[in-house]
C-alpha positions in Angstrom: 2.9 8.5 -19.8 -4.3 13.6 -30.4 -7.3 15.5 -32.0 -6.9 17.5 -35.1 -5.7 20.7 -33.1 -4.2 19.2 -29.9 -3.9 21.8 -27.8 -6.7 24.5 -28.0 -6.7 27.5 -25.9 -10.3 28.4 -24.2 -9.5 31.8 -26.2 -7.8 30.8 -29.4 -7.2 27.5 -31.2 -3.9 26.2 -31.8 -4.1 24.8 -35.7 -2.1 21.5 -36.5 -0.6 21.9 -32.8 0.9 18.1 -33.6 1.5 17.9 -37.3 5.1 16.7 -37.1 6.8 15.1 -40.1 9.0 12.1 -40.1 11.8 14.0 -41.7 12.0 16.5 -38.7 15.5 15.5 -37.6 14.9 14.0 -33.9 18.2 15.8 -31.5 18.1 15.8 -27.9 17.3 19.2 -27.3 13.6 19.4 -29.2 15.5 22.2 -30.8 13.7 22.8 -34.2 17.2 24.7 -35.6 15.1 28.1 -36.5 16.2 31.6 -35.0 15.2 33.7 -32.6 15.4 33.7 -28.8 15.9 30.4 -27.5 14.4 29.5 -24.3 15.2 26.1 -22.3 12.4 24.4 -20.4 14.5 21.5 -17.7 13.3 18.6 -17.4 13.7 16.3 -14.1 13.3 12.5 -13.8 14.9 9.1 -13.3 16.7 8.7 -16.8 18.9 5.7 -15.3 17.6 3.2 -12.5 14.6 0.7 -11.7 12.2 3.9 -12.9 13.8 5.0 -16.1 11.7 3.5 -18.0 8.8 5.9 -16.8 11.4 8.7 -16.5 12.2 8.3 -20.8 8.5 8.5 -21.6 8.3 11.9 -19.4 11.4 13.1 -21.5 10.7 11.6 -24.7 7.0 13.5 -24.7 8.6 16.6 -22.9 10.8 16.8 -26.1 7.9 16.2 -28.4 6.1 19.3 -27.5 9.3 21.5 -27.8 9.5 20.3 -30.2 6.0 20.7 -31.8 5.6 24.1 -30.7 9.0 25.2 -32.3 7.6 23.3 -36.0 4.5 25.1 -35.8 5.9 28.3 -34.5 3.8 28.6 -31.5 5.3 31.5 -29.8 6.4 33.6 -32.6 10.3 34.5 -32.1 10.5 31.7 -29.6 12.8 28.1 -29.9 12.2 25.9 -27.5 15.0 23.6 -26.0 14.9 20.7 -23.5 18.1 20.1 -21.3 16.9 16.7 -19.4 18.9 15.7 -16.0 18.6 12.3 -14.4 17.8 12.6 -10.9 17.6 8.6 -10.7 14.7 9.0 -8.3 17.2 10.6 -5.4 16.3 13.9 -3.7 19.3 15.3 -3.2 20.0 14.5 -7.1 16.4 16.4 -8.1 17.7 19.6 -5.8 20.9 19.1 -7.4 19.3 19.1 -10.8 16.9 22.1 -10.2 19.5 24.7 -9.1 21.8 23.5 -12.7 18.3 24.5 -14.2 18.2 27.7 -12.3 21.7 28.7 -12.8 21.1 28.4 -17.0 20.5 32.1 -17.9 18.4 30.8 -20.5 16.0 28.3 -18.7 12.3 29.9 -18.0 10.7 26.9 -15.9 11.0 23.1 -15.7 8.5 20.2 -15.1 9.2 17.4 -12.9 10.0 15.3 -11.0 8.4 11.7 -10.9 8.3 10.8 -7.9 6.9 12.5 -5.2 9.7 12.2 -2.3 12.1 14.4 -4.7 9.7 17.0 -5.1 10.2 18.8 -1.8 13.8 20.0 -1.9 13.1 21.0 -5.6 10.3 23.3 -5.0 12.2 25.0 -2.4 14.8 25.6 -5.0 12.5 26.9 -7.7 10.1 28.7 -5.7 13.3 30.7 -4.2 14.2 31.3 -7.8 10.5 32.6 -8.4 10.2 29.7 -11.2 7.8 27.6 -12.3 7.7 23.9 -11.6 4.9 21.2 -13.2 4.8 18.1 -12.7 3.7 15.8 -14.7 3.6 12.3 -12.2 3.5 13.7 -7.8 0.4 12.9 -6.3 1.9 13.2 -2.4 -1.6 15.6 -1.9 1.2 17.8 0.9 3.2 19.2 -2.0 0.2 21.3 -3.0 -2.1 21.5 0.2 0.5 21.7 3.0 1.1 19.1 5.6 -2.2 19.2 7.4 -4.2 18.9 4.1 -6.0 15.8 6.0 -7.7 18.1 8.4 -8.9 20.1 6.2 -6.7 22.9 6.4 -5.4 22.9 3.3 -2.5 25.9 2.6 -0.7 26.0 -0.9 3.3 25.9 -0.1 4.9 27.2 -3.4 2.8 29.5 -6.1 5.5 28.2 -8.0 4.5 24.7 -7.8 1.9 23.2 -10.3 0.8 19.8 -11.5 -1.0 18.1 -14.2 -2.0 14.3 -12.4 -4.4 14.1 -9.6 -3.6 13.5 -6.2 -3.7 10.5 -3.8 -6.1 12.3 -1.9 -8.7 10.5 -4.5 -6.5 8.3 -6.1 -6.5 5.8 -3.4 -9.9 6.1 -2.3 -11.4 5.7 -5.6 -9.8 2.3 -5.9 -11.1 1.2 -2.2 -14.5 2.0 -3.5 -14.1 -0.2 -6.5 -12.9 -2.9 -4.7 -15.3 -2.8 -2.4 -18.6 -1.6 -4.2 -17.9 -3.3 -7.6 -15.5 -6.1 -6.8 -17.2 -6.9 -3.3 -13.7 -8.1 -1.8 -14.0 -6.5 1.9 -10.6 -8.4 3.3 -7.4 -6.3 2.6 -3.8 -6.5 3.3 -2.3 -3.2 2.9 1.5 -3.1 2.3 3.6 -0.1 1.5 7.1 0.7 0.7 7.8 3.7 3.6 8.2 6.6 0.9 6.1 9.5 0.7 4.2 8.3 -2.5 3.7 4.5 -1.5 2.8 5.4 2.5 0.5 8.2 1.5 -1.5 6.5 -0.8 -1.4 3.3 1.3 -3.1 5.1 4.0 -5.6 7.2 1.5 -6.7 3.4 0.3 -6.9 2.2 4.2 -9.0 4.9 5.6 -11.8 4.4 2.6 -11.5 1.2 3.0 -12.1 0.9 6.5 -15.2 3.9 6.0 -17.1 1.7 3.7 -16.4 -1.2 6.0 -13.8 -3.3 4.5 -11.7 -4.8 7.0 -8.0 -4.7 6.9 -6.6 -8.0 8.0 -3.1 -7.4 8.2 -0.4 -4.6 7.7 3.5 -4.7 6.9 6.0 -2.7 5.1 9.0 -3.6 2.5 12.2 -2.2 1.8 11.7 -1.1 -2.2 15.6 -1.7 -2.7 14.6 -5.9 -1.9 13.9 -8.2 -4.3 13.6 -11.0 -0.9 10.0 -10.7 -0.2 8.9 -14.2 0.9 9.0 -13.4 4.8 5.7 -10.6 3.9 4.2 -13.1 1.1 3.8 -15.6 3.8 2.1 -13.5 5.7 -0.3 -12.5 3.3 -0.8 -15.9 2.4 -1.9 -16.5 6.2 -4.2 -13.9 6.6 -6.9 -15.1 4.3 -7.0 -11.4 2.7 -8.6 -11.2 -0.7 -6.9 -8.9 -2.3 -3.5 -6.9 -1.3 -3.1 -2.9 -1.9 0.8 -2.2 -2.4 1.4 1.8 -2.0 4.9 1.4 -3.9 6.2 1.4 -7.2 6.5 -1.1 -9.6 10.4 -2.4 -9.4 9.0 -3.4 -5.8 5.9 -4.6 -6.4 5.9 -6.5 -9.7 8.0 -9.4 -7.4 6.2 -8.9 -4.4 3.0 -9.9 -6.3 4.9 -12.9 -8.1 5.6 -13.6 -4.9 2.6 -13.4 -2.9 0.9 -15.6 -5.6 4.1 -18.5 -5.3 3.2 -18.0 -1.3 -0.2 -19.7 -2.5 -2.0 -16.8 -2.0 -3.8 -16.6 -5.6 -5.5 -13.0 -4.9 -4.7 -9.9 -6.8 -2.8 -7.2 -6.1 -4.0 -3.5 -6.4 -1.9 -0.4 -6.5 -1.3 3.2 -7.6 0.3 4.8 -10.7 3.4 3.9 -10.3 2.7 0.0 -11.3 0.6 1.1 -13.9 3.5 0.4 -16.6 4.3 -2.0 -19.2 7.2 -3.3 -16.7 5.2 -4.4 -13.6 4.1 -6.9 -15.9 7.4 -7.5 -17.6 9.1 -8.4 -14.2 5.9 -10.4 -12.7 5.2 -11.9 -16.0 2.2 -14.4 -15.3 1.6 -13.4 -11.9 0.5 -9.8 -12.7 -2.5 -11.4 -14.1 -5.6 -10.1 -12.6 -3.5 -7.1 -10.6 -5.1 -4.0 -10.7 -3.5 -0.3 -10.8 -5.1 2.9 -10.5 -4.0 6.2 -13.1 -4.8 9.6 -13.1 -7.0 11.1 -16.1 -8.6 8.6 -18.2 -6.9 6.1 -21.1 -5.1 8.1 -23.3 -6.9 5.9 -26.2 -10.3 6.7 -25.0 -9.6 11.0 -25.8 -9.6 12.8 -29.0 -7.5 15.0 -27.7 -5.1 12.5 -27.2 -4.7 10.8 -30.7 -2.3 13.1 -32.3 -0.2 13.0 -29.2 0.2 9.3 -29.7 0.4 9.2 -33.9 3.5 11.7 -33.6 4.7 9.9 -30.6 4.7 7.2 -32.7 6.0 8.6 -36.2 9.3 10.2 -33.9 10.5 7.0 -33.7 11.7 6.6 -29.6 13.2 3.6 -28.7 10.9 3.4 -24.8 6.7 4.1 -25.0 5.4 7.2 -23.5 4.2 4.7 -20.6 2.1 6.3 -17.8 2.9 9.8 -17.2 4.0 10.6 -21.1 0.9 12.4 -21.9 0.8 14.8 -18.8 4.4 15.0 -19.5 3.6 16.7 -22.9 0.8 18.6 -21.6 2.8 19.9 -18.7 5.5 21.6 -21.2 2.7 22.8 -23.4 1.3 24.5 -19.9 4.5 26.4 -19.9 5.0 27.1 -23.5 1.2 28.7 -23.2 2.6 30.7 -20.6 5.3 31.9 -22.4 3.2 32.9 -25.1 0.8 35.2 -22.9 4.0 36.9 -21.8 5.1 37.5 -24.9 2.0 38.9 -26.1 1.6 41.0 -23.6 5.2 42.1 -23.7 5.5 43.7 -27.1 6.2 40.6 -28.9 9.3 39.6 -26.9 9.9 38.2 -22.9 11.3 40.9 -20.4 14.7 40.9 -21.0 15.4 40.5 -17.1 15.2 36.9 -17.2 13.9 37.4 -13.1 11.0 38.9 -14.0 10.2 37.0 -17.3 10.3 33.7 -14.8 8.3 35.4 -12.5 5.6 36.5 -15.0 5.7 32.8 -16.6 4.7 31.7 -13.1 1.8 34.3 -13.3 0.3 33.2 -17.1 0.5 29.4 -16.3 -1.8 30.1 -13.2 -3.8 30.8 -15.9 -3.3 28.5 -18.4 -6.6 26.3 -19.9 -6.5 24.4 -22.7 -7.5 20.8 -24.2 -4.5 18.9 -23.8 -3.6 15.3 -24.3 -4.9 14.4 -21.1 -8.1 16.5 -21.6 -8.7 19.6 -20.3 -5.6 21.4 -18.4 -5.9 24.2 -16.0 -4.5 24.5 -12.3 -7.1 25.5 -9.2 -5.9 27.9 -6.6 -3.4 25.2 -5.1 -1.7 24.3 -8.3 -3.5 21.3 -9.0 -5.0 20.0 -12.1 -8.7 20.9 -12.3 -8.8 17.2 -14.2 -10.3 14.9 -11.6 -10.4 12.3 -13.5 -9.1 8.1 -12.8 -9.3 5.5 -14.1 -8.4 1.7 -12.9 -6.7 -0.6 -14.6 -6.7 -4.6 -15.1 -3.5 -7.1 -16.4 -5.4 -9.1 -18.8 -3.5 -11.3 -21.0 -0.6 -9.6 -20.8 -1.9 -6.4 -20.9 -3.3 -3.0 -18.6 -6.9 -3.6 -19.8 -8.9 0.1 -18.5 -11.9 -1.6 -16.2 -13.4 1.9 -14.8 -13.2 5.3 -15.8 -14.3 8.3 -13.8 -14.2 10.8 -10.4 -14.1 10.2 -7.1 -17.2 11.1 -5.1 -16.5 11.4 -1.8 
């Protein structure tokens, strides 16, 4: 996991984008029940599992802007429908998932998946379909710039491949410069799970790190399927580290900080995204006090833009919060809901009525797209990434992710 008109176009503005009623019956689909074509938009992420809760809030707020633009009539003629699969954070699952999205003859382009490592095999899938993918959550900075992104060399794998977070090409060094500049902690122990989100972002953290001249004391790796982490806690607690960065996600690290700390080692513990969620501190409980996680864009309660999003979030009545990725969730549908409208428009009122080319022409208007979304402003650069560059860092304070710093990387 907000302004008067949400969502405004740089051309046209969207009035009462997010004026949803109470009474709007909430169904799975975000199916408003009025006629016309009806066009599915698939949704990918872990519904079941450790991440689920993460995975509800990107289909919870993938269904609230279905089901927005269907109240409002955004794209006149045009009825929106989510199908949601769980992909329970498994990349075969997520291929799996994508080609049951392809195969529905009424399904124009999807967004997802959370987590990075299941990204690959889907974008093969929908780029061969010639539709478009967003995701709202992968920051692996490969699935955009190519493997050799790190030397500079940076070539976009899939046109059809977009996303509205950042990447942990900044991610990670932004929070070395934090907690080196601002926090002046210069001994680090640098753990990571061994998955392409945790590893990548371990090693973004390390190498800034190391630049500035921090001084990495110690190095190790976990198995994010353990629960048993006192053999690496010790460790930790005998390297006289002052703070540990986790690249992992939260199931993993919420013990592994409770654990560190019962070690005796009473230093925080600084990660990504992914333990940037109300369940890193359910699971470590008073141990996550002090532990810091990094987030793409800044806090949703700091933007305008963002304040209808969570009032009809809110007024919809789900049982899970929109947690971290929720409002690039939202945005990410309304990126492709935008698109579909440009097609339309220029299309005689109506999409091409070879479904082929109407994907194909989606994937062409959400190049495109720019508009002030919930996570500020949305538009994609020449690799598919956001052109929001925007962090923000985030301290367990009493119980709570307290926002400590807001702003871009300067590298």
């Amino acid at each position: 996991m907000r302004q008067r008109s949400l969502l405004i176009l740089t051309t046209a503005v969207t009035a009462g984008a997010l004026t949803l009623s109470a009474c709007g019956s909430r169904d799975d689909s975000g199916n408003s029940g009025e006629g016309g074509t009806t066009v599915v938009i698939g949704v990918d992420a872990p519904l079941t599992g450790k991440l689920s809760a993460l995975g509800q809030g990107i289909k919870n707020s993938a269904e609230l802007a279905a089901k927005t633009a269907n109240k409002n009539k955004e794209v006149e003629g045009i009825t929106f429908e989510i199908v949601a699969l769980d992909d329970v954070a498994q990349p075969g699952t997520g291929q799996q998932n994508a080609n049951r999205i392809i195969d529905n003859e009424k399904a124009i382009a999807a967004i997802g998946p959370l987590n990075s490592n299941v990204a690959p095999p889907m974008q093969k899938a929908f780029d061969s379909a010639g539709m478009a993918q967003i995701s709202p959550a992968n920051t692996a900075p490969e699935l955009t710039q190519g493997k050799d992104w790190r030397s500079g060399e940076k070539v976009r794998p899939f046109d059809t491949y977009f996303r509205t977070s950042t990447t942990d090409a900044i991610q990670g060094p932004y929070a070395a410069q934090y907690m080196y500049d601002e926090k002046k902690l210069k001994k680090v122990f640098v753990i990571d799970d061994k998955k392409t989100y945790g590893a990548g972002l371990a090693a973004t953290f390390k190498d800034e790190f190391v630049k500035l001249g921090g001084k990495v004391v110690g190095t190790d790796h976990v198995n994010p399927e353990d629960t048993d982490f006192s053999a690496v806690a010790t460790k930790v607690s005998n390297a006289g580290a002052d703070f540990v960065y986790y690249g992992g996600e939260y199931p993993a690290g919420a013990p592994l900080s409770d654990q560190i700390k019962k070690a005796g080692a009473k230093i925080p513990v600084v990660g990504g995204d992914a333990l940037f969620s109300g369940e890193y501190i359910k699971l470590a409980k008073k141990n996550s006090e002090g532990d810091i996680a990094s987030s793409v864009g800044a806090p949703l309660e700091t933007l305008d833009t963002a304040k209808s999003f969570m009032k009809a979030y809110d007024e919809a009545g789900y049982d899970l919060p929109y947690e971290a990725y929720g409002g690039y969730s939202y945005d990410s549908v309304w990126a492709i809901i935008q698109g579909v409208k440009a097609v339309t428009e220029a299309n005689d009122g109506k999409l091409p009525d070879d479904m082929d080319k109407a994907r194909a022409d989606v994937v062409k208007a959400i190049q495109d797209v720019s508009f002030e979304g919930v996570s500020g402003k949305v538009a994609f650069d020449e690799f598919g990434d956001t052109t929001n560059k925007q962090l923000s860092l985030y301290e367990v304070k009493d119980g709570k992710h307290v926002p400590v710093k807001t702003g871009e990387y300067e590298g």
